[in-house]
matplotlib code that plots the C-alpha trace (Angstrom):
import matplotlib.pyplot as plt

x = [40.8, 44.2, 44.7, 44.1, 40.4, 40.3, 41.7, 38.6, 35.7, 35.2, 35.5, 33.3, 30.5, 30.1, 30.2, 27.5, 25.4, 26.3, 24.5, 21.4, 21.0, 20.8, 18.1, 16.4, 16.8, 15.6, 12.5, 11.9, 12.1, 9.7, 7.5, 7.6, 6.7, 3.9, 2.5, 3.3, 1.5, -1.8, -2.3, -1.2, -3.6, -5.2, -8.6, -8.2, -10.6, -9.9, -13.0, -11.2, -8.4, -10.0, -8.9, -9.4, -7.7, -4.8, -4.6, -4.3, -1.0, 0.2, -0.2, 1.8, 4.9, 4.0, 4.3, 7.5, 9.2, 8.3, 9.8, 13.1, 13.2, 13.2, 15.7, 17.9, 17.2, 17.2, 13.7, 13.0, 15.5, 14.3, 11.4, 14.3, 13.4, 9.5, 10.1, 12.4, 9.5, 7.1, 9.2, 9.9, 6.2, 6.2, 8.7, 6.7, 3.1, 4.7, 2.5, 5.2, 7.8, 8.6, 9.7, 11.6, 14.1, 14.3, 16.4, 18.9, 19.6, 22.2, 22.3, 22.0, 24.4, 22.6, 23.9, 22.3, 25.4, 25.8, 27.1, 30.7, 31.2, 32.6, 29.3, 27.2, 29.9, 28.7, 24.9, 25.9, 27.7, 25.2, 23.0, 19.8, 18.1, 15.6, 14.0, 11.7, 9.4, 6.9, 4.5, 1.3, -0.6, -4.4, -6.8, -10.6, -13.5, -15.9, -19.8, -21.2, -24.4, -24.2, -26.6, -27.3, -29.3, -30.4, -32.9, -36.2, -37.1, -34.3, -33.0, -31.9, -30.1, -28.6, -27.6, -24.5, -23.7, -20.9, -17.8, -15.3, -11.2, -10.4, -6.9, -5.2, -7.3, -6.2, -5.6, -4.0, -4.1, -0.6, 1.3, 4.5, 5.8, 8.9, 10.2, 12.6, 14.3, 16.3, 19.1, 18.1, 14.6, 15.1, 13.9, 10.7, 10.0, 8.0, 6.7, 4.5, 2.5, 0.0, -2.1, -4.2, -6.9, -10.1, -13.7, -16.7, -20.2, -21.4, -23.8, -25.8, -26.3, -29.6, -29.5, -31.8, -32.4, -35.1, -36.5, -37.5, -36.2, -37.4, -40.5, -42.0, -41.1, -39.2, -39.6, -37.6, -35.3, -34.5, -31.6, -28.6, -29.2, -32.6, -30.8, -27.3, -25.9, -22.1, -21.3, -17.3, -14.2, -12.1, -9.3, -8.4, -9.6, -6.5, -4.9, -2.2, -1.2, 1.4, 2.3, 4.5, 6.6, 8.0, 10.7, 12.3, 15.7, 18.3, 16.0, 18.4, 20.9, 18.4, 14.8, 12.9, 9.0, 7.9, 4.1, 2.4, -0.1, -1.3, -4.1, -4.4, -6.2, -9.0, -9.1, -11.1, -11.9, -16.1, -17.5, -21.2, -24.2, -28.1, -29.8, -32.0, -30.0, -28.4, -24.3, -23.9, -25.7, -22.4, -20.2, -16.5, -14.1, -11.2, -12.7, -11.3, -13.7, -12.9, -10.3, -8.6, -6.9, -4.5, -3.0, -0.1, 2.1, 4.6, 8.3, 11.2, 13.8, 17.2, 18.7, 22.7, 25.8, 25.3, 21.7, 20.4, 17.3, 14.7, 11.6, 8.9, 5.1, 2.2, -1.4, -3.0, -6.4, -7.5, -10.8, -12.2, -14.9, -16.0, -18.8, -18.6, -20.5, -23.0, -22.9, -26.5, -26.2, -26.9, -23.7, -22.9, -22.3, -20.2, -17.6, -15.5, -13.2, -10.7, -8.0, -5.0, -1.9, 0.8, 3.8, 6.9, 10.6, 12.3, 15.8, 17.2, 20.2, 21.8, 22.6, 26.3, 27.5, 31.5]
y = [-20.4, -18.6, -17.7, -13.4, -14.7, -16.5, -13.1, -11.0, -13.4, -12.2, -8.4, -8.8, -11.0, -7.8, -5.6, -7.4, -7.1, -3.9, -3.1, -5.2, -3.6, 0.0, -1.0, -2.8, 0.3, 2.7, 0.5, 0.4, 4.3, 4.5, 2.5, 4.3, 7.9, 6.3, 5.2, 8.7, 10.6, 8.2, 8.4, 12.3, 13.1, 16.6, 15.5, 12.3, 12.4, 9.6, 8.0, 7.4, 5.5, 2.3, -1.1, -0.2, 3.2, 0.8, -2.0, 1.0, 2.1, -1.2, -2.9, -0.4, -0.9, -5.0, -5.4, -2.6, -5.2, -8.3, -6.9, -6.4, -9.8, -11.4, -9.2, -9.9, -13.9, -14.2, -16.9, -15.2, -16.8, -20.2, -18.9, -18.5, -21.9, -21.3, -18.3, -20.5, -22.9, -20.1, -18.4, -21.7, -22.4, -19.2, -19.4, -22.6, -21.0, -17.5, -15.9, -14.0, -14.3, -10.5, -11.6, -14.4, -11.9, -8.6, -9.3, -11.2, -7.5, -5.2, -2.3, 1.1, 3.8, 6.8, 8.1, 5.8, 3.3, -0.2, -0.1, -1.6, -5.3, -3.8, -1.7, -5.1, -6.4, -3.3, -4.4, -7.8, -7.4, -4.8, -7.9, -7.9, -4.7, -2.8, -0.1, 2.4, 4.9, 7.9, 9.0, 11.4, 12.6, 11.6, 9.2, 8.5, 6.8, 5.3, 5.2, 2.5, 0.9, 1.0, -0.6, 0.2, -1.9, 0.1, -1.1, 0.7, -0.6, 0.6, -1.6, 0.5, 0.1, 3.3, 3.0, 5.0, 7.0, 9.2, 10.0, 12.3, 12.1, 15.5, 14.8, 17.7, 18.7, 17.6, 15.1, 14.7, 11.2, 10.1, 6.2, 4.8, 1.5, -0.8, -3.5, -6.4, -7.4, -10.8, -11.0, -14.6, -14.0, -12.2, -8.8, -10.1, -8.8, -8.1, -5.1, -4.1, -0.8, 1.3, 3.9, 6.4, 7.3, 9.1, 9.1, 10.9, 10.7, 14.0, 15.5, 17.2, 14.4, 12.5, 8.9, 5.9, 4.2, 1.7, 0.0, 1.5, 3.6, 4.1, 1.5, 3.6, 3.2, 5.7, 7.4, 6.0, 9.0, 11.5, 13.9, 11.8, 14.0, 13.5, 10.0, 10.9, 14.2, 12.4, 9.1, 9.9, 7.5, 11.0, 10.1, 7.2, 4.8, 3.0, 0.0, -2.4, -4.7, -7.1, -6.9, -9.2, -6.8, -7.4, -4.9, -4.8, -4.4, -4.1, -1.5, 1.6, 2.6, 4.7, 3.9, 1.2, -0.3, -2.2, -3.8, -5.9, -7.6, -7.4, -8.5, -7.1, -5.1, -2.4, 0.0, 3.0, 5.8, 5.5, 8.9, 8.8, 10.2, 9.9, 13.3, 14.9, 12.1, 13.5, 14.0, 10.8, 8.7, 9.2, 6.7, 7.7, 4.9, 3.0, -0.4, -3.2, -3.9, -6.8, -7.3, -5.4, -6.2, -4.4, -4.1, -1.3, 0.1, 2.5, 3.7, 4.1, 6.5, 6.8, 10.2, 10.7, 9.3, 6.7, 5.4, 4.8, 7.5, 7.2, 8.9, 7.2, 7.6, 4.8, 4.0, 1.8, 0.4, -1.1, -2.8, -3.0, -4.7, -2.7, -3.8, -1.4, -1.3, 1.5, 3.2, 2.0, -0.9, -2.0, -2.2, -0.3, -2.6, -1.2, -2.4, 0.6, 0.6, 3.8, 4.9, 6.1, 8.1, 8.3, 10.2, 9.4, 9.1, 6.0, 5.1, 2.1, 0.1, -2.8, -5.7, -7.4, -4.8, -4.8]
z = [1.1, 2.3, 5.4, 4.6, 3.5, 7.0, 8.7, 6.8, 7.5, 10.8, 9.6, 7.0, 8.6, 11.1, 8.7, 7.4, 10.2, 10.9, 7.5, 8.4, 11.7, 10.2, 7.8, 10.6, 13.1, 9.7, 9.8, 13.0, 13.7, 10.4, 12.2, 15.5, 14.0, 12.0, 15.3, 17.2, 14.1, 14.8, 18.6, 18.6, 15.3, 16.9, 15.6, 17.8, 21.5, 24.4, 23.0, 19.8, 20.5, 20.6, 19.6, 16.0, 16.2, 18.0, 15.2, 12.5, 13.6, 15.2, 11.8, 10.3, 12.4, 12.4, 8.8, 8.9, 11.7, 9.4, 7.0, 8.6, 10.4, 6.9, 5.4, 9.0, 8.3, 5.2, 5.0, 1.6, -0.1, -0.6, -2.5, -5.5, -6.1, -6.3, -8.9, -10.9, -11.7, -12.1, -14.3, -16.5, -16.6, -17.9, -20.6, -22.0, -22.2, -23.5, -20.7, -19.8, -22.4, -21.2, -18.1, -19.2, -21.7, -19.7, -17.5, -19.7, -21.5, -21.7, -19.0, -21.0, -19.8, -18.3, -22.0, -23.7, -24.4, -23.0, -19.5, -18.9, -17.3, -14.2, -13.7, -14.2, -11.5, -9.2, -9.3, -9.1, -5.9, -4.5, -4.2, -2.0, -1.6, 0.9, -0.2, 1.8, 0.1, 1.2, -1.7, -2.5, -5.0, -6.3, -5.3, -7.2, -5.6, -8.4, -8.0, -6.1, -4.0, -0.2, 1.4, 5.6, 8.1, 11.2, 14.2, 13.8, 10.6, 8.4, 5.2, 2.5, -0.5, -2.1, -6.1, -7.9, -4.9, -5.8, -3.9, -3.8, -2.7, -1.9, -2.3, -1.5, 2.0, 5.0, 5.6, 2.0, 0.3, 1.0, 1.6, 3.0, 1.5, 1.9, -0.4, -0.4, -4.0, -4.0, -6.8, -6.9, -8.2, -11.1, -10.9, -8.4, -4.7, -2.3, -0.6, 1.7, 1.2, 3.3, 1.3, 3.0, 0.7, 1.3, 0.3, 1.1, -0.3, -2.1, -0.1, -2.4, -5.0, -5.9, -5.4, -6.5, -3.7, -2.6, 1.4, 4.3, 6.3, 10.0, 8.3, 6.1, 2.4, 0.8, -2.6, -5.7, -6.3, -3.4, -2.6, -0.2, 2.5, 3.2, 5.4, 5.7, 7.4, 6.6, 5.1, 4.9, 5.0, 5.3, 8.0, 5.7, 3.8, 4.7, 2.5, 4.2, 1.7, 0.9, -2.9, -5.4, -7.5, -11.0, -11.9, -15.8, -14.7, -18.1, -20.1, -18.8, -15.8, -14.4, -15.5, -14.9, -15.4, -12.7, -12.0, -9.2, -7.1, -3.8, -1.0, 2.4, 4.4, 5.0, 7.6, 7.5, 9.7, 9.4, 9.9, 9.6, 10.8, 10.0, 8.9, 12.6, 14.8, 18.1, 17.8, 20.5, 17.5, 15.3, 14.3, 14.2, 14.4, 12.6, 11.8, 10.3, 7.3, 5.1, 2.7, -0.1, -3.5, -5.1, -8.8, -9.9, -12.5, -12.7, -13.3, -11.1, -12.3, -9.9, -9.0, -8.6, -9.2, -6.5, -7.3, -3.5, -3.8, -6.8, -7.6, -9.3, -10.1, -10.5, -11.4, -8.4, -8.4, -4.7, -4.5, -1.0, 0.9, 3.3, 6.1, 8.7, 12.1, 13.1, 16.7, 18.0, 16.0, 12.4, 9.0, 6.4, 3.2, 0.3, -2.3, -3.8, -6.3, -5.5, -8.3, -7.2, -8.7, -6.4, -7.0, -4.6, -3.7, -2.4, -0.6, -1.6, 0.7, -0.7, 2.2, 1.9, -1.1, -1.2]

ax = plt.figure().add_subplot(projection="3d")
ax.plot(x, y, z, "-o")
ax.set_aspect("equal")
plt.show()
């Protein structure tokens, strides 16, 4: 090492950091107005912001400041190892043959040409990445059972009930998301992602249902709201989840596929209330319910010369366990399986590019 390259280290080690510092302050302030959006919601009352309603928005900023300490620290990088005997494992079974080749091919030209060594050099150097994303679009509640204990006398189980997302009302179905990529893992990362979806049971449906409700046994078939007024998850059914990513870098300069796992949270707003019970019998509280589990797919496309903002769009499928507690007492059991389309637009900052 000459003695210019000694000179530099000190500039560029603080440049470095500098870097690092503004993605951590970025995450941070994301963080913040996610929190300052939850406890000033206008449909929020004193008697709402309750540990749950707490948890919901510190979670949020907790996973956001994780995510910056191991991009500041750097603990993710050990894992290269890890993925290198995954991804060998994988070679030998042909499970994921895919994954082995991909990202040994030639970078396409936004023309459709092979891109030049230097701009292979470019991505190279541009090294590890954080990127942050906001998204909306649709979101899809399937059919389910629900099953609610009360005291009094009440056990009933509720077959096929159907929901529906209203998407588009407020509050909209919308997500925030951010994600690490290591150059050392080969197209894997990580990323933590917090969906607010919504669900609320149709009103005017006829369920099957079968138990007793107050004691007395009810009827085989029977229209929803001869027990519930509401049974609503409307101010979120909210996902926190942390994901492993696969991205097919190589395909093109400015596309890419990308597919992943995750387990986490859920935290929904309950909103519920039996049919003829007083208002002060309503249950309307974030609660943390049970755990979630996540699967997506999608494509990432990058916009401009200098690639640091993408759009992409997905399909997501969440299944959640959701047992909730009743004001007064009793639980409201349900699995749900929601679908999800999100549509979004990222910013991507490379840490320690020349």
């Amino acid at each position: 090492m000459n003695q210019a390259s000694l000179q530099n280290m000190p500039i560029r080690f603080w440049a470095r950091r500098v870097r690092l510092l503004s993605v951590a302050a970025s995450l941070g302030a994301v963080g913040a107005l996610a929190a300052t959006f939850l406890f000033t919601h206008p449909d929020l009352s004193p008697q709402l912001i309750g540990p749950f309603t707490a948890i919901h928005g510190l979670l949020a900023c907790g996973a956001l400041a994780t995510v910056s300490y191991l991009a500041l620290m750097g603990v993710l990088w050990p894992l290269a190892q890890v993925m290198a005997a995954v991804e060998a494992i994988a070679r030998m079974t042909g499970v994921a043959s895919l994954a082995a080749i991909l990202p040994f091919a030639q970078v396409a030209g936004p023309g459709g040409g092979v891109a030049s060594s230097s701009q292979g050099g470019e991505a190279a150097r541009a090294g590890h990445e954080v990127q942050l994303g906001f998204y909306a679009g649709f979101n899809r509640t399937m059919p389910n059972k629900v099953h609610m204990v009360q005291p009094g006398g009440t056990d009933l189980t509720f077959t096929d009930v159907k929901w529906i997302g209203e998407s588009f009302r407020p509050e909209p179905y919308w997500g925030l998301r951010a994600s690490y990529w290591n150059p050392k893992l080969r197209g894997l990362g990580f990323m933590f992602d917090y969906s607010h979806a919504k669900a609320s049971a149709l009103k005017t449906q006829q369920v099957k249902q079968s138990g007793k409700r107050d004691g007395v046994e009810v009827p085989p078939v029977e229209p929803f709201n001869k027990t519930f007024r509401k049974l609503e998850f409307t101010h979120g059914l909210n996902f926190f989840t942390l994901n492993a990513l696969y991205k097919a870098r190589g395909l093109h300069a400015r596309f890419a596929p990308y597919a992943g796992v995750g387990i986490g949270l859920s935290v929904p707003h309950v909103d519920t209330r039996r049919a003829g019970a007083p208002i002060e019998s309503r249950t309307y509280v974030h609660q943390i319910t049970g755990l979630t589990f996540q699967a997506l797919g999608g494509i990432e496309w990058r916009l401009g010369k200098t690639g640091r903002v993408s759009s992409f769009a997905e399909y997501k499928l969440n299944h959640s366990s959701n047992h909730a507690k009743l004001n007064g007492g009793g639980t409201i059991d349900t699995d749900m399986w929601t679908h999800q389309i999100p549509v979004g637009i990222s910013y991507h900052r490379a840490l320690g590019a020349k």
